[in-house]
N, C-alpha and C positions, 0 to 999 in steps of 0.2 A: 667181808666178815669171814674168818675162820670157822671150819668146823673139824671137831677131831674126830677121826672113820672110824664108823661103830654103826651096826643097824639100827635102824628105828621099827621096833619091833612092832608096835601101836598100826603103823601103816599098812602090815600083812593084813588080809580076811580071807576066806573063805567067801565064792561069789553068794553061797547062801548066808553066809553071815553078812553081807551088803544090802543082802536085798530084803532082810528083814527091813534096813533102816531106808531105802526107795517109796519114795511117794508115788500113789495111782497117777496116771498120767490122765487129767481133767482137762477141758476147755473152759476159758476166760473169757465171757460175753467182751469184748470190746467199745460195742456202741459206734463201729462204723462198720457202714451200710458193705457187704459184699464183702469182708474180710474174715469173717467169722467160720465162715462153710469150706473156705480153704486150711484146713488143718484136720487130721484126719488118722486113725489106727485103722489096723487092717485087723479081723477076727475071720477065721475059717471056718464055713460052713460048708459041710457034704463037700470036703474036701475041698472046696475052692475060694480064694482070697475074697474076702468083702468088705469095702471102706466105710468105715463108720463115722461119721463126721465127729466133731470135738464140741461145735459151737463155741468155738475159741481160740483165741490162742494156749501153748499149751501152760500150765501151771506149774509154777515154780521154776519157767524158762529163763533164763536172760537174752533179751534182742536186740538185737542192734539193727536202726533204723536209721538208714546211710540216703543220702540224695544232694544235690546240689545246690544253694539258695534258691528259695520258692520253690519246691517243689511238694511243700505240704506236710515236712515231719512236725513242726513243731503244734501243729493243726490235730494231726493224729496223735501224739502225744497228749495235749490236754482232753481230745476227746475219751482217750483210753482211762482218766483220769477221773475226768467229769462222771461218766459210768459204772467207774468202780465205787466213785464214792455217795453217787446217787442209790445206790444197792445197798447200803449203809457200812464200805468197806473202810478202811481208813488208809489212805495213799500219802506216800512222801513226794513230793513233785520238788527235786534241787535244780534251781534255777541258777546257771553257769553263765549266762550271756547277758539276761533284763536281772533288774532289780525285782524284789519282791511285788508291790505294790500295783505294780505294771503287768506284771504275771497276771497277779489277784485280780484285775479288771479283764485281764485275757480269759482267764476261766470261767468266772461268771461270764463272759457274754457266749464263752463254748457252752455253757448249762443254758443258756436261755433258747439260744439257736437250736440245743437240740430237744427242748421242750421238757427240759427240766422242771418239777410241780412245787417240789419241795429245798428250792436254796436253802434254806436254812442246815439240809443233810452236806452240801460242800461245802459250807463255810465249819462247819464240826469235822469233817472229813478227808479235808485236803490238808496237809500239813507242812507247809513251804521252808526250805533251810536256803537260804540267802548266801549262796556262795559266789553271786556276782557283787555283791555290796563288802563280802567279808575275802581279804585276800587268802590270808591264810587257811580257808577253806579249800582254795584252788591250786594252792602253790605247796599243800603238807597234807597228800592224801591220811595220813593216821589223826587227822586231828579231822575232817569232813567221814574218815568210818566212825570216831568217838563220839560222833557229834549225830550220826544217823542209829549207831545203837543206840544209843540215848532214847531220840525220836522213837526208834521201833519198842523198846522196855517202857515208855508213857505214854504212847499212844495207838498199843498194840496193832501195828502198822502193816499190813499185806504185800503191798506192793510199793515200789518204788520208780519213779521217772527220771532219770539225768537227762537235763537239756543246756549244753550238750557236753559230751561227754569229750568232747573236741576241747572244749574249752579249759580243760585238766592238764595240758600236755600243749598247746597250742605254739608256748614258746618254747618247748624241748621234745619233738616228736621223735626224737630217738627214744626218748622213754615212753613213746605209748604204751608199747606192748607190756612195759612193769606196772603203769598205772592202770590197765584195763585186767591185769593180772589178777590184781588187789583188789578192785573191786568186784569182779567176777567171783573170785573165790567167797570174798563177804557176803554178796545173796546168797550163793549156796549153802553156806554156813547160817544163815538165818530164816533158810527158806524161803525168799522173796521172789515173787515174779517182776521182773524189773523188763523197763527200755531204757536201753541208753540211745540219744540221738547221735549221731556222728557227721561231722560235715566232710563233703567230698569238697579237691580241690578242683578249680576248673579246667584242667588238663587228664581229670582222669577219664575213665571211659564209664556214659555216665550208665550205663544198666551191668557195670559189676559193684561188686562188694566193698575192691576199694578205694579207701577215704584217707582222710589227713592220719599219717602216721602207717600208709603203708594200709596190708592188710591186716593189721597187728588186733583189730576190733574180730572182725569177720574170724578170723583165723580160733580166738578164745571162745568168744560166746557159742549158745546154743543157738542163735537164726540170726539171720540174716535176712531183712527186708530191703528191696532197693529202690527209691525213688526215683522217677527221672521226667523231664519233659524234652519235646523236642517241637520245633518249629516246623509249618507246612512250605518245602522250599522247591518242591517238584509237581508238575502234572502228574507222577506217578504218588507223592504222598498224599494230594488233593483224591487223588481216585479212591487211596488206601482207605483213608482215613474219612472222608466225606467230609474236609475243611476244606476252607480256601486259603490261597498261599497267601502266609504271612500270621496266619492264625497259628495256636499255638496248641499242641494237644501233650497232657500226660500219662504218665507208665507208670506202672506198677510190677515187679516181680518177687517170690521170695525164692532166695538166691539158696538157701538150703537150711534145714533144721534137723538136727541129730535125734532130737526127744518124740518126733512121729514124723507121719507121711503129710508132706503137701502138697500142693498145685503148684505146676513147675511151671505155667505158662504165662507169657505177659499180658497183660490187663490193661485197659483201659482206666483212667482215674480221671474223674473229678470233683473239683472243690466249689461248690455252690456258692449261691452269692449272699447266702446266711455264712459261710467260712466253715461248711462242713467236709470232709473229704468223705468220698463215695468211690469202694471198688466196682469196677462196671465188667462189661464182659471181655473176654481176650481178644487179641490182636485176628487169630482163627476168627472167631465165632464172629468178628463185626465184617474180615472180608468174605466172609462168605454170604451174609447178610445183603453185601452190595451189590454181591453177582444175586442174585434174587431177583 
């Protein structure tokens, strides 16, 4: 497309005239265990820095949630879900990989596992757009944003889920980086705190940020979370770790977030045998434990 050179005068402001239109920076209870307390602003007190926690992630972020098959995003994903909409928020969860139906049995049994009272608040609250059943949902980002304005104008909608977000670009990853563009910019413009999931391929290096299409996720969004697991395949990871070899343990890092401070260190994660994911403590704080 053409365009003929001429400013766009609308785009100047004044950083005070911005920051009238800035949202406070809030946390977003998530509803998994140990994720919540790593996000964080700093406030000065008698002159010296003090972290304030968020209890959340931060509001109105967009994150991308990157790891390798099994390693627990799409677990976190509905949990984030399940909680928002347990609290009576109304969430869009786009399902890119499963059909709708199969989703919908996956989230109710995320509400029950995590002791959900009231199902009847996610079945009014969760509001699913079937972009694995409908192609042109996947294959024409402008007609899955007309299709999520929609949603967010009937069913004044908070937040938003893409699972995954891999799945838009999957057979043209040279265009990740225009289709994660587009959708980025639309939360922003409608205010949503969104996840998108992103699959890693299994040649990358599995505790950085990127994933299929390059770093083209990592590089747009506001955070980046990383999943990873790694198998126990040394007397020195049996010692690390307190598994035995062949046993299987996962990671957790957030790889960085522009909209406040968080915990830079790797974690410990597990997924219970209800299918909940749990952040546990860092890679520090367990060898040290062992020397104990």
């Amino acid at each position: 497309m053409a365009y003929e050179s001429e400013p766009i005068l609308e785009s100047i402001s004044t950083l005070g005239e911005s920051l009238k239109k800035a949202p406070e920076i809030k946390g977003v209870p998530t509803g998994i265990k140990g994720l919540d307390k790593l996000f964080f602003t700093t406030e000065f007190k008698r002159g010296k820095p003090v972290k304030k926690p968020l209890g959340g992630i931060p509001q109105y972020a967009v994150i991308n949630l990157t790891g390798v098959s099994d390693t627990g995003k799409s677990l976190m994903a509905e949990q984030f879900a399940v909680k928002r909409a347990s609290e009576g928020d109304a969430v869009c969860f786009i399902t890119v990989e499963t059909t709708a139906p199969f989703v919908s049995a996956a989230l109710k049994e995320r509400a029950r596992a995590m002791g959900v009272k009231d199902i009847s608040a996610i079945d009014k609250n969760i509001i699913i757009i079937d972009a694995a059943s409908y192609h042109r949902l996947r294959e024409y980002i402008p007609s899955l944003l007309d299709t999520l304005a929609y949603a967010i104008k009937q069913y004044k909608i908070k937040y938003v889920v893409i699972d995954s977000i891999t799945g838009l670009y999957e057979s043209r990853e040279m265009m990740a980086r225009q289709v994660v563009r587009q959708l980025f910019n639309f939360m922003k413009k409608w205010y949503q705190t969104a996840i998108f999931v992103s699959q890693k391929r299994s040649g990358h290096e599995e505790l950085s940020p990127e994933a299929a299409g390059g770093y083209a996720v990592a590089h747009i969004v506001d955070c980046t979370i990383v999943l990873a697991k790694q198998f126990i395949r040394s007397r020195y990871d049996e010692s690390l770790y307190g598994l035995p070899i062949g046993e299987l343990i996962r990671l957790f890092r957030i790889d960085g977030c522009r909209m406040c401070g968080h915990d830079t260190s790797t974690h410990v994660m597990n997924i219970t045998e209800a299918g909940l994911v749990e952040i546990g403590p860092t890679l520090k704080e367990l060898r040290e434990a062992k020397q104990k």
